[in-house]
LUMTILUM-641513 format. One line per 3 residues: number of its first residue (from 1); their letters; for each residue x, y, z of C-alpha. Coordinates in Angstrom, 3 decimals. Example, Ala and Ser with C-alpha at 12.3 -4.5 7.8 and 13.67 -1.06 7.14 Angstrom:
! LUMTILUM-641513
1) as) 12.300/-4.500/7.800; 13.670/-1.060/7.140
END
This chain:
! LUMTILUM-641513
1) xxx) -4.036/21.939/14.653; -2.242/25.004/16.552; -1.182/27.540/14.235
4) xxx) -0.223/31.083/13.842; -2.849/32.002/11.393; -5.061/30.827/8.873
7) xxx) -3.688/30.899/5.396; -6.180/31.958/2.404; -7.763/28.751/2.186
10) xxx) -10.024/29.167/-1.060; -6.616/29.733/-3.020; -4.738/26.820/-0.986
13) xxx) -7.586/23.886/-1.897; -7.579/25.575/-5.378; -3.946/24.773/-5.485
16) xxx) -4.409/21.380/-4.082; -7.202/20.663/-6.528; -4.511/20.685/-9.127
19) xxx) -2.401/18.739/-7.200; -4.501/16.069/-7.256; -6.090/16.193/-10.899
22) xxx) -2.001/16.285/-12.157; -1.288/13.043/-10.240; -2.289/9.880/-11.138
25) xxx) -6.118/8.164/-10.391; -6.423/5.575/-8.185; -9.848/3.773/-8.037
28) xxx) -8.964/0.918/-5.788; -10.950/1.221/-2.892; -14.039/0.838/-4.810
31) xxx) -15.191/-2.463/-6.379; -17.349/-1.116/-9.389; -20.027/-3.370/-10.362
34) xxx) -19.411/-3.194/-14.301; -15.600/-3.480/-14.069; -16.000/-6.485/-11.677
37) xxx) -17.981/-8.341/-14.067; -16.094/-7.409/-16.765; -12.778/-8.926/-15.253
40) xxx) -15.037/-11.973/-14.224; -15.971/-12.252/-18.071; -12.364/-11.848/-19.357
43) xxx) -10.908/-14.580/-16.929; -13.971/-16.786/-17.962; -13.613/-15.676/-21.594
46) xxx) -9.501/-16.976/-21.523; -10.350/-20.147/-19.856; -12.796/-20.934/-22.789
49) xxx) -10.017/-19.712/-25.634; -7.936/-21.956/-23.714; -10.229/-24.980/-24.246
52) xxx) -10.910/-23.672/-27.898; -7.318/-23.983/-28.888; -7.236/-28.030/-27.293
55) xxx) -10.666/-28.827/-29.549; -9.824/-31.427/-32.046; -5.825/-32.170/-29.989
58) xxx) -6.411/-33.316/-27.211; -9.277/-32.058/-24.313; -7.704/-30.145/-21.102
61) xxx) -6.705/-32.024/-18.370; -9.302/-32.606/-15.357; -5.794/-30.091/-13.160
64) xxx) -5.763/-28.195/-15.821; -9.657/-27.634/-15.473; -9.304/-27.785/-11.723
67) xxx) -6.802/-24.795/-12.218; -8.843/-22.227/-14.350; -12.260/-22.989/-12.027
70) xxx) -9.849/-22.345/-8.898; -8.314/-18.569/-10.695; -12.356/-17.825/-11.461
73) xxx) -12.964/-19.499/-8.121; -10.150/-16.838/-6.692; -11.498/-13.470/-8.721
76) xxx) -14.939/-13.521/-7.968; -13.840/-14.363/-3.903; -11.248/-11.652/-4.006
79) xxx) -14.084/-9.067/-5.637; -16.360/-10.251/-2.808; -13.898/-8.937/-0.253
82) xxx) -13.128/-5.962/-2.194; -16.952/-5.365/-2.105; -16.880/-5.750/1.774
85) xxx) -13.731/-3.364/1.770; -11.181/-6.583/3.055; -8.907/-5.587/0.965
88) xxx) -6.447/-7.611/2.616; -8.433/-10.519/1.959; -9.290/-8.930/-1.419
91) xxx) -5.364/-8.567/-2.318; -4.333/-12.462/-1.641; -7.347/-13.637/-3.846
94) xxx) -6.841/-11.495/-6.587; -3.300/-12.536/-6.566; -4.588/-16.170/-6.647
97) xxx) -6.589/-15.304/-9.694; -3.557/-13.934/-11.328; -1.144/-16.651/-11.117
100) xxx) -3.313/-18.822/-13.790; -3.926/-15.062/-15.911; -0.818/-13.268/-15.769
103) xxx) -1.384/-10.936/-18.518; -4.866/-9.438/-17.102; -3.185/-6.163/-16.770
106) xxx) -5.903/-4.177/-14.798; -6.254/-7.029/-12.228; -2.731/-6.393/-11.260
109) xxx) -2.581/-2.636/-11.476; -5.235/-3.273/-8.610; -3.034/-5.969/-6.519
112) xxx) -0.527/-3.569/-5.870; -2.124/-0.390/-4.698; -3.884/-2.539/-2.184
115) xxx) -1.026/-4.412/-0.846; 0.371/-1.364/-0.052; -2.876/0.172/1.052
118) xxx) -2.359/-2.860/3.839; 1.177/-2.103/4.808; 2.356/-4.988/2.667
121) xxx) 5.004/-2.590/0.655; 7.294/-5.166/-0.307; 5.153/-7.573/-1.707
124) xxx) 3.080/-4.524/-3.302; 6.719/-3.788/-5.019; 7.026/-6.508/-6.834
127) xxx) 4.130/-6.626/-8.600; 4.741/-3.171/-9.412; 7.803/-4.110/-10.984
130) xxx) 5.906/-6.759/-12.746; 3.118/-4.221/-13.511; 5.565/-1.965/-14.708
133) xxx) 7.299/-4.807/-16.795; 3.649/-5.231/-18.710; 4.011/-1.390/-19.707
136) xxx) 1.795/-0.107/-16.349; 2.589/3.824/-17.285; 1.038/4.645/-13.110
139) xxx) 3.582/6.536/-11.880; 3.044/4.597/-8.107; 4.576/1.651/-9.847
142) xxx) 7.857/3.571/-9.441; 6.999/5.194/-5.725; 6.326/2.024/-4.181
145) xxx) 9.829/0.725/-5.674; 11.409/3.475/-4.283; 10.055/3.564/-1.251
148) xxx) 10.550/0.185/-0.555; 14.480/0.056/-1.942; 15.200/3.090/0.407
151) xxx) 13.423/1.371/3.489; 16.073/-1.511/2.898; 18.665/1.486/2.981
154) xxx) 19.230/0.982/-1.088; 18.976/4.980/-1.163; 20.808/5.763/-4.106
157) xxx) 18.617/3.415/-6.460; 15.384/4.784/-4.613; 16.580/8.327/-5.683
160) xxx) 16.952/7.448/-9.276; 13.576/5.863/-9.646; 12.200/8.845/-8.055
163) xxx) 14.282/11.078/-10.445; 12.344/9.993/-13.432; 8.562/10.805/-12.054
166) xxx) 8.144/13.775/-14.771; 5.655/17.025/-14.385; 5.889/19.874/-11.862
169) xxx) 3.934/17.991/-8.881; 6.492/15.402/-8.775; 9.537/17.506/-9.775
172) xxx) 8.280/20.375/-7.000; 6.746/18.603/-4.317; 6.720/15.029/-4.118
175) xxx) 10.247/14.405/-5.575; 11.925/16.926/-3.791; 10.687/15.193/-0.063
178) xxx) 11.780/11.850/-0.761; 14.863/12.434/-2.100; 16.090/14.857/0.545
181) xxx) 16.235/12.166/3.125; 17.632/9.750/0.338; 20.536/11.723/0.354
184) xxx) 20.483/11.816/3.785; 20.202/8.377/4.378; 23.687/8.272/1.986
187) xxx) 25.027/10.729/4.749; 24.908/13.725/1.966; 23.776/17.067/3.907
190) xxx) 24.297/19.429/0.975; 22.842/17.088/-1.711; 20.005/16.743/0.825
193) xxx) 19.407/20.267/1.371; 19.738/21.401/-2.167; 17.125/18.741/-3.406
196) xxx) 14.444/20.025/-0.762; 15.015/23.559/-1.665; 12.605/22.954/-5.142
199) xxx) 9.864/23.144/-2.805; 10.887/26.929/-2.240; 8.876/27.724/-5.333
202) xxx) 5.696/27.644/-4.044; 4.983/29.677/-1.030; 2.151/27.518/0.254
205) xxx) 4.881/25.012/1.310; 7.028/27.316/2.853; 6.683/26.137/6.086
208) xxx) 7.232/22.751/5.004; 10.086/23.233/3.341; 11.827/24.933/6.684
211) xxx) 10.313/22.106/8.746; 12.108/19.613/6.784; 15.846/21.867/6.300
214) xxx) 15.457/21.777/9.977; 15.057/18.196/10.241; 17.903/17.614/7.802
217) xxx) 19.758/19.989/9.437; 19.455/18.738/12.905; 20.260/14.917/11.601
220) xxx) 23.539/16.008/10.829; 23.955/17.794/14.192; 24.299/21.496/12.459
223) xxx) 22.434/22.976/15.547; 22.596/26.743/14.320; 20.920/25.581/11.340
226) xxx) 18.057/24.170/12.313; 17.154/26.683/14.958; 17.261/29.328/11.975
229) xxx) 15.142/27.018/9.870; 12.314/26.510/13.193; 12.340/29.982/14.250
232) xxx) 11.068/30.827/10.871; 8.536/28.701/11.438; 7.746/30.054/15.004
235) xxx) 7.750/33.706/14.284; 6.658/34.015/11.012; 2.834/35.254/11.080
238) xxx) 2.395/33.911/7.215; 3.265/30.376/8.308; 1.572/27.365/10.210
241) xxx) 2.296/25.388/13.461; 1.228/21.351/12.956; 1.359/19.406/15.780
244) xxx) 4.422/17.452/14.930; 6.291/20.381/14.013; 5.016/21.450/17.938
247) xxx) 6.658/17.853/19.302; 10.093/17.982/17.152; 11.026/22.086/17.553
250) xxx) 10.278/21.138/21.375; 12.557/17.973/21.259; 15.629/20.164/19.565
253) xxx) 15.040/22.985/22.498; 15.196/20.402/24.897; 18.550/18.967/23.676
256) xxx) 20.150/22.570/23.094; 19.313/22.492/26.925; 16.735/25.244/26.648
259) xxx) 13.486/23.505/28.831; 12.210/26.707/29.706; 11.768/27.711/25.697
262) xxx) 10.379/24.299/25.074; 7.886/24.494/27.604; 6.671/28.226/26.762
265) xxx) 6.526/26.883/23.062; 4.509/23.882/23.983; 2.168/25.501/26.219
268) xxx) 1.408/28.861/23.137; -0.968/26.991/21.798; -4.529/25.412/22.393
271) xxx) -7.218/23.587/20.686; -10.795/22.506/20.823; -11.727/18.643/20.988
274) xxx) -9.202/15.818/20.153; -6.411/18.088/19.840; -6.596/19.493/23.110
277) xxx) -5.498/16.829/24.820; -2.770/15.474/22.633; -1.148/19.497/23.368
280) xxx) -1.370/19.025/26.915; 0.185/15.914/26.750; 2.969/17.463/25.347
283) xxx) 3.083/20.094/27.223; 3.454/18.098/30.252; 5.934/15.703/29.273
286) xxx) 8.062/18.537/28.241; 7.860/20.141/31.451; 8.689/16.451/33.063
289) xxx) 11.567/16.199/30.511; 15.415/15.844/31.653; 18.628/16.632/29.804
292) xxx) 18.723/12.818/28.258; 16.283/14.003/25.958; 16.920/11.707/22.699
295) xxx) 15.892/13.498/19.302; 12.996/11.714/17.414; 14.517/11.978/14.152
298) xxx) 17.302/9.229/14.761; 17.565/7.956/11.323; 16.514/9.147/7.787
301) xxx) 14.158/6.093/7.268; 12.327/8.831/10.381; 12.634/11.704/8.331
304) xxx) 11.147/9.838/4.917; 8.231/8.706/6.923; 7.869/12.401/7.802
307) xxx) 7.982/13.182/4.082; 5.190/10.749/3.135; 3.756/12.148/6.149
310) xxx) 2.877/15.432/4.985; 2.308/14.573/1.597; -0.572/12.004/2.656
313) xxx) -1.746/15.193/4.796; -1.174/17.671/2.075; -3.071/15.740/-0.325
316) xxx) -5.863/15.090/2.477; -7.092/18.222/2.406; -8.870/17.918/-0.716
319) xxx) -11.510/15.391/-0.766; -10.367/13.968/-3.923; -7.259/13.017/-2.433
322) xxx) -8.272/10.432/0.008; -7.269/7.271/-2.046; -3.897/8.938/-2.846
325) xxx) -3.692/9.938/0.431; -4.589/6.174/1.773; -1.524/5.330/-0.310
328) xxx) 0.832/7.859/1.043; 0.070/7.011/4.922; 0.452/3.329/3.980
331) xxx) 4.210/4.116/3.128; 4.617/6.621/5.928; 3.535/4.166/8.260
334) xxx) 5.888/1.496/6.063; 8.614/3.952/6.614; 8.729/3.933/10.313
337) xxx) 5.819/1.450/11.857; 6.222/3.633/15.178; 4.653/6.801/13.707
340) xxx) 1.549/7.178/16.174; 0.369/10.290/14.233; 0.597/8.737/10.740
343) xxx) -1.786/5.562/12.411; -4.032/8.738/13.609; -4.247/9.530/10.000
346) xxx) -4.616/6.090/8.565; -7.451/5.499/11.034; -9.315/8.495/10.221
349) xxx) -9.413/7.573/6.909; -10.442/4.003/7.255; -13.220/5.838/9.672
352) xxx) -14.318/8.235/6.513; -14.969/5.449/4.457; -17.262/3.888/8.013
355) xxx) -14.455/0.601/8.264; -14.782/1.553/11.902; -13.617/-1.809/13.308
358) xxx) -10.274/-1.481/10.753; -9.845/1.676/12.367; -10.102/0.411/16.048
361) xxx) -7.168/-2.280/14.846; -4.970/0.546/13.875; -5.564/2.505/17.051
364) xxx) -5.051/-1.100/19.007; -1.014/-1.107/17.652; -0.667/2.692/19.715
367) xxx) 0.511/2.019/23.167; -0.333/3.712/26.362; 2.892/5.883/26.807
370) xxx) 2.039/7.564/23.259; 1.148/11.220/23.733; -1.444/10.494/21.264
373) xxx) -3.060/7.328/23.398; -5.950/9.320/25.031; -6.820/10.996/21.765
376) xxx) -7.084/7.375/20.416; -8.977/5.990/22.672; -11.810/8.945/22.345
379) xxx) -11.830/8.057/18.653; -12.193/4.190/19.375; -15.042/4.759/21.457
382) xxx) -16.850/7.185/19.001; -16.229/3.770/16.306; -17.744/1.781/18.934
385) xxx) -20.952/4.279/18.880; -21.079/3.913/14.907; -20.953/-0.010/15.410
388) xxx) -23.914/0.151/17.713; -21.639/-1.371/20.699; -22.394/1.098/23.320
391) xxx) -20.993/-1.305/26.064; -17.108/-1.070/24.725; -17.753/2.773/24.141
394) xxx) -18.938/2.962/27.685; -16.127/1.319/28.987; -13.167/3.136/27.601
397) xxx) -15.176/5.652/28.458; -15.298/5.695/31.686; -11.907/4.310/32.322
400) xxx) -10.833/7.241/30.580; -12.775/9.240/33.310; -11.532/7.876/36.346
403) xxx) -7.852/8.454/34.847; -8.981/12.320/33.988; -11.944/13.566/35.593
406) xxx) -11.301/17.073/34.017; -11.220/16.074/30.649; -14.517/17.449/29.124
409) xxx) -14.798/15.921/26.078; -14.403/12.736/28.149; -17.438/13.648/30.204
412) xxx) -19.501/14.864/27.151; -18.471/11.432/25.082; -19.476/9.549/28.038
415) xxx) -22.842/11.642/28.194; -23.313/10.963/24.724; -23.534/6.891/25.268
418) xxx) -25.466/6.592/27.878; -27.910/8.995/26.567; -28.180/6.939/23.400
421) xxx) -28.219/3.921/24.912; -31.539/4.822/27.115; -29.435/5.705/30.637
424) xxx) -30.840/9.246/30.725; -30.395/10.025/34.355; -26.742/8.924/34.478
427) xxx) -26.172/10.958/31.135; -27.274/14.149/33.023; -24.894/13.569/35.528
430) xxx) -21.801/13.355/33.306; -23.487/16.362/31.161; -23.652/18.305/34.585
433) xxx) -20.102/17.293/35.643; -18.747/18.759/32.041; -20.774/21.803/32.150
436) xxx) -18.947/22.889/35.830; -15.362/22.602/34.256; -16.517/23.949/30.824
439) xxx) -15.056/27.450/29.839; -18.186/30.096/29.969; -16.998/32.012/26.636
442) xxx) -16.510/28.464/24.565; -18.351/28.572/21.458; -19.425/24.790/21.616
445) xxx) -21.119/25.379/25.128; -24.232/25.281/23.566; -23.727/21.752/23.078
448) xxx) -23.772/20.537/26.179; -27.049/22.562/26.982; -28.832/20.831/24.259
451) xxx) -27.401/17.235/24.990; -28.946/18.233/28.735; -31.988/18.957/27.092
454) xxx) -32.363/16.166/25.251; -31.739/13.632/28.351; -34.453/15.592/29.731
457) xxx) -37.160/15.810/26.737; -36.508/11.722/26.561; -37.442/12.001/30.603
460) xxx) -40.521/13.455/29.485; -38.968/16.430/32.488; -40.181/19.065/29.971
463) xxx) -39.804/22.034/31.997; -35.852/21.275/32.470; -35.879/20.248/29.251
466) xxx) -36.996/23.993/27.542; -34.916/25.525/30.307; -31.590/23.644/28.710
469) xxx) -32.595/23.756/25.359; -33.385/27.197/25.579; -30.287/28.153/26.433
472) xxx) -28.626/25.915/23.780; -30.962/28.028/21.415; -29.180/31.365/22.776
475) xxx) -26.094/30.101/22.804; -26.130/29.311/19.053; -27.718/31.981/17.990
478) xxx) -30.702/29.544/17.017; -28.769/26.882/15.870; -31.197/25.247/13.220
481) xxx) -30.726/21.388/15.136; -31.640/23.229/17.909; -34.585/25.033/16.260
484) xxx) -35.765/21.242/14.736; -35.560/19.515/18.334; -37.597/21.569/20.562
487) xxx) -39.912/22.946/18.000; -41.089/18.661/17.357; -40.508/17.720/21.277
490) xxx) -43.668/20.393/21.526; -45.371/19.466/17.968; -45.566/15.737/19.869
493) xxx) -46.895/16.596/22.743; -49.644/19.354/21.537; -47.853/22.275/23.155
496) xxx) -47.031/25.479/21.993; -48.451/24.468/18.625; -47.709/27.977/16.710
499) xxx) -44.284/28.804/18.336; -43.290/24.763/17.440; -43.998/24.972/13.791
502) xxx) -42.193/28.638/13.963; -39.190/27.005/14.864; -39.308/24.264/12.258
505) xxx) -39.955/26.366/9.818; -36.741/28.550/10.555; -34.691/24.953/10.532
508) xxx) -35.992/24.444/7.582; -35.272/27.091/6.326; -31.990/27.419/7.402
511) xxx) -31.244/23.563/6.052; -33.940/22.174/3.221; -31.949/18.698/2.639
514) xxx) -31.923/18.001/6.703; -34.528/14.713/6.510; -35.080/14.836/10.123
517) xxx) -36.076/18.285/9.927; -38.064/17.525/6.312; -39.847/15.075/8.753
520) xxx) -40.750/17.139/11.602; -42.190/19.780/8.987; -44.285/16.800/7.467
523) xxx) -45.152/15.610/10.875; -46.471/19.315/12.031; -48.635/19.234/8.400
526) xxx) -49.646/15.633/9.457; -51.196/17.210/13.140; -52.351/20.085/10.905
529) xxx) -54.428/17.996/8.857; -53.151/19.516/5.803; -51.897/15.376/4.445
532) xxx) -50.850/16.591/0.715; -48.456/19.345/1.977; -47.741/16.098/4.635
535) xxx) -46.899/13.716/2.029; -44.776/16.247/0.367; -41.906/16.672/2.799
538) xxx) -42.493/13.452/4.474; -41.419/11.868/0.962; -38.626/13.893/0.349
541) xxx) -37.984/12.832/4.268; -37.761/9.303/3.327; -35.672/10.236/0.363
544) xxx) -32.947/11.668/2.333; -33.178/9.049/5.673; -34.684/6.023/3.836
547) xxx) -33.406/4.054/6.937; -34.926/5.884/9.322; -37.784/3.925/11.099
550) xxx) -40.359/6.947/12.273; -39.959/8.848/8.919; -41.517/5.881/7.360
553) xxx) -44.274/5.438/10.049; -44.940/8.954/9.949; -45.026/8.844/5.854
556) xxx) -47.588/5.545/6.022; -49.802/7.452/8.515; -50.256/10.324/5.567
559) xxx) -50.684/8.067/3.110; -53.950/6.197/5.023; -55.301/9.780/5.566
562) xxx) -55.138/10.592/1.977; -56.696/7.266/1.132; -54.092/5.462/-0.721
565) xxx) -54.059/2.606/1.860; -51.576/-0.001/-0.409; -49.404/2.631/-0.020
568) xxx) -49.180/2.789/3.202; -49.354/-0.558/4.091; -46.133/-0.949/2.239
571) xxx) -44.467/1.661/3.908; -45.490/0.490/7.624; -43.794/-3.160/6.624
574) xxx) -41.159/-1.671/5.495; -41.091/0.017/8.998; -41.338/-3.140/10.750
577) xxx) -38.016/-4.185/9.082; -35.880/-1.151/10.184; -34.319/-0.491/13.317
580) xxx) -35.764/2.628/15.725; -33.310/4.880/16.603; -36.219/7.511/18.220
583) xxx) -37.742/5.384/20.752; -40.946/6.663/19.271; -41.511/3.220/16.871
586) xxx) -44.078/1.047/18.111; -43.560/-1.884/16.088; -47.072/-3.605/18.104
589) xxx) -49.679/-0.712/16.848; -48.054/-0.477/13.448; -48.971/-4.544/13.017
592) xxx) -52.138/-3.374/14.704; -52.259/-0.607/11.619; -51.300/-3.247/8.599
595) xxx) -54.091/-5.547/10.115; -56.779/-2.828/11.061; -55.937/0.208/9.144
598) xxx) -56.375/3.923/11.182; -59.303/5.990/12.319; -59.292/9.192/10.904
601) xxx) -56.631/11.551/12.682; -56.587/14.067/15.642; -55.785/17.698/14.399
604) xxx) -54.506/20.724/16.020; -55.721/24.150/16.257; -53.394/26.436/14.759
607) xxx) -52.910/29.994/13.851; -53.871/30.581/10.373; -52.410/34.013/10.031
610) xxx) -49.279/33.064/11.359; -49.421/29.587/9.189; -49.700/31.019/6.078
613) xxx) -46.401/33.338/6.649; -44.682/30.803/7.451; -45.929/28.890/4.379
616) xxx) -44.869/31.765/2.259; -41.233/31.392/3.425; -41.048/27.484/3.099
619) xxx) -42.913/28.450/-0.750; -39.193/30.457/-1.096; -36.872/27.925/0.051
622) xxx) -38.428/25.823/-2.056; -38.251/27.995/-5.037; -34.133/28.493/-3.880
625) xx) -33.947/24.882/-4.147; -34.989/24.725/-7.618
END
């Protein structure tokens, strides 16, 4: 995001660390194997007590029966989904299950997290409530309560609930947030103000705390107010610019009637990537702006959603924090469905745990006059790339570019696909088109001279091919992926032989637990004839990509050489199962291998003297990594 300047971030994650240890766990996303069975055996285990207690009275009736196999039925259906991360699905069954074992206190501590992991806040309150009722001590019982009373404008009650969270995270940070804009939402400007001002005791959230008074402020139409509270917030060195501070400081300057100062603000700041384009969005709709300019915080249900907002993101930034995070957005997004930047979030979560097509849903509800719409649809075609679907990806795409021809990340996204998906030539084009508009001193031009010279390499145009990925080598000050790719594009073809395995080795060294590189550095043993040292790195290869197609060939062809023949006959089948990603597989001469077995294998001439230097420094990193 645009900002002034970096904070100390060591001591900021330390602080968040706490953060998130002090506030409560919540497992929910993941189905654990031994839990699942254990609530399978409990709900099984009360349907036999049940039948226990009829023995020698009277035997259960066959809808009595019908009604314990359907809440076992529902359990192990709603564990299934939970397994396949439909926790939508997952949510509705386990409340199924529930109905006929009301008591099963863990199943419904689960129900309502994920209800209002799926936007489903009201239902998800009252089973909290019911939860609560059973003696559920998890403080989101109460949160989701309150959020969901002040979303129906019940402020006062929501306020109270939140009022008896206890412990300094709650009573300093998360308290504090929602409450201010409950006592806005009762029309209370000093109440508000005064409850927000706990947050003044920890500096880290001192812009946050002057992003929100200015909020507040500007609600109740005390102008002078909130331009002191965002000027701090501008001018201070020590604090940070997000985005949507960026969008609602420019909104109030365009309502004071100052267009020139909210144009100058939005065009301070720049970005690489996504954000880049989401800024110059906003920077040209604020130009384009006229004096009817109507303020985005129109109602205090707004400014909660805000509030959940930036604790979701606050608590982000640890890694810990996602599921409590996933929570937070949920109500954010509960708060005010038409917060595009709190579905950006959502989405990007849902992407970090790879539920790419749940992500592409989310980023289907933003519409096309959102400043965040062409940011959105980058991200939907980079799911479409993790989902293998290179024809949607292509397609947004390159709608995108006819729309923007300047845009390029656009160009290099569109590169991307069609390089993966075998269109080499018309790859280099788009490659060639980005590299014209892209800025000489960029850092990340290096990129785009290594994505050339991979379109190339897989042309088998070699000579453009070291040109590009020379440069890409410069560039990055011998970026170790860099390093990897040309050094095995010459390993495969015989060339260079000593300079190759030079460069993997300084990958390598560089990054040990890289199983691509692990594989070239097997692969260049392999051609070296040296099939123990071979074996070693192609294993720990395999260990690191076990999916990965060629890793496996390449480990089955040093397995034959050494003699152990089972072996490798295993590991070529296994091959013949996976999919090739390196266009190197053929799956026709491995079957040929399984049935035939190899001849013994080609070597290269190599350097000895330079060999065994660089085996002294992979003998090092290896040591390290002990």
């Amino acid at each position: 995001m645009p900002k002034k300047e970096k904070t100390k971030v060591k001591e900021k994650m330390s602080k968040l660390h706490g953060i998130i240890i002090a506030l409560m766990s919540v497992g929910i996303f993941n189905s654990c194997s031994n839990y699942g069975l254990e609530q399978a055996r409990k709900i099984k285990g009360r349907e036999i007590i049940a039948a226990d207690s009829q023995e020698g009275t009277s035997q259960p009736t066959h809808k009595q029966a019908s009604e314990k196999h359907i809440a076992y039925g529902a359990y192990l259906a709603g564990r299934v989904a939970h397994l396949r991360k439909n926790f939508d699905a997952a949510a509705d069954y386990y409340s199924q299950a529930l109905q006929s074992d009301p008591q099963n206190k863990e199943l419904l501590s689960r129900i309502y997290v994920m209800l209002t992991s799926q936007g489903r806040v009201k239902e998800a309150a009252e089973y909290a409530a019911l939860s609560q009722q059973q003696g559920d001590k998890n403080n989101f019982t109460t949160i989701i309560m309150a959020i969901s009373e002040q979303k129906e404008g019940k402020w006062q009650s929501g306020i109270q609930r939140m009022n008896s969270l206890q412990g300094s995270v709650y009573e300093n940070f998360i308290t504090p947030l929602i409450n201010a804009w409950g006592y806005a939402g009762l029309g209370q400007k000093d109440a508000a103000l005064a409850a927000l001002s706990k947050l003044q005791k920890e500096p880290a959230f001192k812009a946050l705390y002057h992003f929100h008074a200015g909020m507040i402020s500007d609600y109740f139409n005390d102008a002078p107010a909130a331009r002191e509270h965002y000027e701090i917030i501008i001018n201070e060195e020590s604090t940070e610019m997000s985005f949507r501070a960026l969008e609602v400081i420019s909104n109030f300057y365009l309502r004071q009637g100052e267009k020139a100062k909210a144009v100058a603000l939005t065009q301070k700041y720049n970005d690489d990537r996504l954000m880049v384009d989401m800024l110059r969005q906003l920077a040209e709709r604020t130009q384009k702006a006229d004096n009817k300019t109507a303020p985005l915080i129109k109602d205090a249900n707004i400014g909660l959603s805000e509030a959940l907002f930036n604790i979701a993101a606050t608590l982000r930034q640890d890694n810990s924090g996602t599921d409590i995070s996933h929570v937070f957005i949920c109500l954010s997004i509960y708060a005010n469905p038409k917060y595009d930047l709190a579905k950006l979030m959502l989405a990007d979560i849902l992407e970090s745990r790879e539920m790419y097509q749940e992500a592409n849903k989310i980023y289907d509800e933003i519409l096309p006059d959102s400043v965040v719409y062409n940011t959105i649809q980058l991200k939907k075609a980079g799911n479409y790339m993790q989902l293998e679907d290179y024809k949607a990806a292509e397609l947004i795409l390159k709608t995108l570019s006819d729309e923007d021809s300047k845009n390029t990340q656009v160009l290099m996204d569109l590169g991307d696909v069609l390089r993966i998906s075998g269109n080499n030539e018309e790859a280099i084009e788009y490659y060639q088109q980005a590299l014209k508009r892209f800025p000489a001193n960029n850092k990340n031009r290096w990129l785009l001279y290594y994505a050339l010279g991979m379109s190339y390499e897989q042309l088998d145009k070699m000579d453009k091919a070291e040109q590009y990925l020379q440069q890409a080598l410069e560039d990055s000050q011998n970026h170790y992926i860099v390093q990897n790719y040309l050094g095995y594009s010459w390993l495969k073809r015989g060339q260079h032989i000593d300079e190759a395995f030079g460069l993997i080795v300084d990958a390598y060294e560089q990054a040990p637990n890289d199983g691509h590189i692990a594989d070239s550095l097997g692969w260049a043993m392999y051609k070296f004839g040296r099939y123990e040292d071979a074996v070693n790195f192609l294993e720990k290869a395999s260990e690191i990509e076990p999916a990965n197609a060629l890793i496996n060939e390449h480990l089955g062809d040093a397995y034959w050489q050494l003699g152990r023949k089972n072996e490798a006959r295993f590991q070529w089948q296994h091959t013949l199962k996976m999919k090739d990603d390196s266009g190197e597989v053929d799956k026709n001469l491995i079957k040929e291998k399984i049935e035939k077995g190899m001849s013994k294998a080609q070597t290269y001439t190599y350097n000895e003297t330079l060999f065994y230097e660089h085996l002294n420094t992979l003998i090092n990193v290896e040591k390290e990594e002990e």
